[in-house]
C-alpha positions in Angstrom: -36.8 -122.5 -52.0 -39.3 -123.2 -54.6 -42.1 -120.9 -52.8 -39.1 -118.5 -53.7 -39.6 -119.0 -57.3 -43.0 -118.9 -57.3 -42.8 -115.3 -55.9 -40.4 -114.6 -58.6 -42.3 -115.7 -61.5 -45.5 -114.2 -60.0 -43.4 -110.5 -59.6 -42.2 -111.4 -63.3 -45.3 -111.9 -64.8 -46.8 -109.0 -63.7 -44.5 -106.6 -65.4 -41.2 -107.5 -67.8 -40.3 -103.6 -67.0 -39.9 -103.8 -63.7 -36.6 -105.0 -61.9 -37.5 -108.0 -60.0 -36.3 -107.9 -56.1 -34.4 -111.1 -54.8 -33.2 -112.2 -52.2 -30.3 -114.3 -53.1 -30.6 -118.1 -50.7 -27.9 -119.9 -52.2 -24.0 -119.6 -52.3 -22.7 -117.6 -55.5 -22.5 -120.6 -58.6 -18.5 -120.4 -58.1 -15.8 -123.0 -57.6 -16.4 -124.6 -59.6 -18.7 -122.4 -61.7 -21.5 -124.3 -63.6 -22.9 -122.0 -66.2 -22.0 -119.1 -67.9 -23.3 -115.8 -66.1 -26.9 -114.2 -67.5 -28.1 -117.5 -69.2 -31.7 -118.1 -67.1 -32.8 -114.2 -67.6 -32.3 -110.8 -69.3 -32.7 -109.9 -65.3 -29.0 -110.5 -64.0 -30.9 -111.1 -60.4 -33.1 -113.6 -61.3 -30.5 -115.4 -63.8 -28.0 -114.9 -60.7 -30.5 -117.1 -59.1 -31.6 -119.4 -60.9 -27.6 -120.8 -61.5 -27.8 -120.7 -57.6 -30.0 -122.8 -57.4 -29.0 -125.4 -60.1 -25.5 -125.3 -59.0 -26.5 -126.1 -55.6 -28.2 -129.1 -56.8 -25.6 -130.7 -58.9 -23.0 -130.0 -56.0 -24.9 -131.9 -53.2 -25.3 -134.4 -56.2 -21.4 -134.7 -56.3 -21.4 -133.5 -59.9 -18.7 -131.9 -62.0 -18.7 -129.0 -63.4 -18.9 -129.1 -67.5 -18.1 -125.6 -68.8 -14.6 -126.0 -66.5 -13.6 -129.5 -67.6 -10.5 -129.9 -68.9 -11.2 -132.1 -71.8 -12.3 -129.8 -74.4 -13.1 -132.1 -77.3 -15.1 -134.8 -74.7 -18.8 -134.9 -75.5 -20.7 -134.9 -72.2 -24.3 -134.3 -71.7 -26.1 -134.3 -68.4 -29.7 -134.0 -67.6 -30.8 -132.8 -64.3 -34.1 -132.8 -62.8 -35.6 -130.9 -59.7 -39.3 -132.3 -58.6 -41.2 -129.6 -57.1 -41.8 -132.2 -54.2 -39.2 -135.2 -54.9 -35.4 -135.6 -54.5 -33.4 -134.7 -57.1 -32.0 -137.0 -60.1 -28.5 -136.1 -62.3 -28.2 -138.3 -65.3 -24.4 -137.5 -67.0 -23.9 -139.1 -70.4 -20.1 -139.2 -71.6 -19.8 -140.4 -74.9 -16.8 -142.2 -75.9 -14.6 -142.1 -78.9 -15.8 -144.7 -80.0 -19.9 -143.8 -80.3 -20.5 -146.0 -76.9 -21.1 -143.9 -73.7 -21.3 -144.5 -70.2 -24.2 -142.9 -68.3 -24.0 -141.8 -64.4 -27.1 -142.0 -62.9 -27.2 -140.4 -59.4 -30.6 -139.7 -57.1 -30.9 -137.2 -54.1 -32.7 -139.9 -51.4 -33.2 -137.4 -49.0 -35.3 -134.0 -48.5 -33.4 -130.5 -49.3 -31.7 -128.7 -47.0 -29.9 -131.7 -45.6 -26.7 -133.3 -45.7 -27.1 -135.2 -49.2 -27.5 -139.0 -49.2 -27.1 -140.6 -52.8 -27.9 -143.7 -54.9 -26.1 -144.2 -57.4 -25.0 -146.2 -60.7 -23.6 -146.2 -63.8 -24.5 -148.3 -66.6 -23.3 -149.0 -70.6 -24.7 -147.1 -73.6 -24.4 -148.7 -76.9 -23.6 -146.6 -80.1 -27.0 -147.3 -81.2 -28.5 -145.9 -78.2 -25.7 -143.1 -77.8 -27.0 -141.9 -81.9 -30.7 -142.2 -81.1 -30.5 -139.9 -78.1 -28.2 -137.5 -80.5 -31.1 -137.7 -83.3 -33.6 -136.5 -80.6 -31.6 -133.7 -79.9 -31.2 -132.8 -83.8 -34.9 -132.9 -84.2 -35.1 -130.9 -81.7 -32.7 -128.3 -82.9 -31.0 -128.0 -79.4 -27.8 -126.3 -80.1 -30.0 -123.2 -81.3 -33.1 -123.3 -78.7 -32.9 -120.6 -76.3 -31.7 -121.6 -73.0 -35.0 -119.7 -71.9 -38.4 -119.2 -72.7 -40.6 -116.3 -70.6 -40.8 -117.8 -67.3 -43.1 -120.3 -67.0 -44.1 -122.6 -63.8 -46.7 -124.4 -61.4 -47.5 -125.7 -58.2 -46.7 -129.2 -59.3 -44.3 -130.2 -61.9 -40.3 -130.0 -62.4 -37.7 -128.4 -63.6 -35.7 -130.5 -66.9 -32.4 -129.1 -67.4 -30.4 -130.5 -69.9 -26.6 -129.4 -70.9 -24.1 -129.9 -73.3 -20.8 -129.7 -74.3 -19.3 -131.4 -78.1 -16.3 -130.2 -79.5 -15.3 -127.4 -76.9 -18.9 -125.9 -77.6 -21.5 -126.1 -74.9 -24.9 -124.9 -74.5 -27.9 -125.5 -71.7 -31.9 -125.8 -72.4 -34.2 -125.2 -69.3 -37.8 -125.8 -69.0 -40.8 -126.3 -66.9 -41.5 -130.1 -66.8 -40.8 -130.2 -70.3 -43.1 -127.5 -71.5 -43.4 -126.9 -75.4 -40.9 -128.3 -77.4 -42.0 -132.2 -78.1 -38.6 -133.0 -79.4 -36.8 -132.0 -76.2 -38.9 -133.9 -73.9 -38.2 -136.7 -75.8 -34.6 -136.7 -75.7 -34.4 -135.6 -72.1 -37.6 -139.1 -71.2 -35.1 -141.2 -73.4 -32.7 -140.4 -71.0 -34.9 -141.2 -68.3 -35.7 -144.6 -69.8 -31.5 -145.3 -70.4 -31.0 -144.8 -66.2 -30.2 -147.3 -63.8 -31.9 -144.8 -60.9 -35.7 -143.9 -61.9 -36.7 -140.9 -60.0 -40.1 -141.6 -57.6 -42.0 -138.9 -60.2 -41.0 -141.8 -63.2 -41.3 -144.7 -60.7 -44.8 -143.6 -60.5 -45.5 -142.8 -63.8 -45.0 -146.4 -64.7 -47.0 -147.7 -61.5 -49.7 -145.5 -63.1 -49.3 -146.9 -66.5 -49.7 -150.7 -65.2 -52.5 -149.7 -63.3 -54.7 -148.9 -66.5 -53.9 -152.1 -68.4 
């Protein structure tokens, strides 16, 4: 699937005139539907695609959908990251109406194309840490970032796609292991750092970190 991508970015890059050809591995992003349709590309293909393959992911992660919910004034984010060589991780954040939220933490523990086994957990968010998360995503002006820059990817790396939905409004940022915006990384690590279920790609970030002390 990702060797997929890769072709398409390559075929992409090349030309932005030039109608990319794909060839569609996924089943349609429908019932439920998880984003609203040309988001990921001005190519309907490629966008097409791309909410193929996201949707695919947060399905086999057990996840709802947020643009169908029925609560329309429930603030709900949800980070999802896709390693280009590690399970995937889903980590949902519903906010309460109180400023505390509860976060949902679940991890892919086996390889793709497989029947999906799952940890996970779900732990308390205080308002404090419910407001700093927010504040990250003010600084990072998220509600007006474009859900895509020009394609961009790698060999190595991951895909950080974070949605939202406040007040019956919802929007979606995606990018390549965090690529460019400072601000957005940050929000989407402190997420990272609130969940119960690390990804390996963090687990070994830290092992790293210890390692140099």
């Amino acid at each position: 699937m990702f060797l997929c991508f890769l072709s398409v970015s390559s075929s992409c890059g090349q030309t932005s005139a030039r109608r990319p050809k794909i060839r569609q591995v996924n089943p349609p992003d429908r019932n439920p539907q998880y984003f609203p349709v040309g988001l990921f590309s001005q190519y309907p293909e490629l966008s097409d695609w791309e909410a193929r393959w996201y949707a695919s992911e947060l399905r086999a992660l057990n996840e709802p959908s947020l643009t169908e919910g029925k609560a329309r004034h429930s603030v709900v984010y949800r980070f999802l990251l896709i390693p280009s060589f590690s399970p995937s991780l889903a980590i949902r954040l519903v906010v309460n109406p109180d400023g505390t939220g509860r976060l949902v933490a679940k991890l892919r523990t086996n390889s793709r194309g497989t029947e999906a086994a799952l940890a996970e957990e779900t732990a308390s968010v205080s308002s404090e840490q419910v407001g700093k998360f927010e504040d990250l995503l003010d600084e990072s002006n998220f509600w007006f970032l474009p859900t895509k820059w020009d394609t961009v990817s790698g060999a190595d790396g991951e895909e950080w796609i974070l949605e939202a939905k406040k007040s019956g409004k919802y929007h979606v940022v995606d990018r390549w292991s965090g690529w460019r915006e400072v601000s957005y990384s940050q929000a989407c690590e402190y997420l990272r750092e609130l969940s119960p279920v690390k990804s390996e790609i963090l687990r070994r970030k830290r092992s790293n970190r210890k390692g140099s002390y």
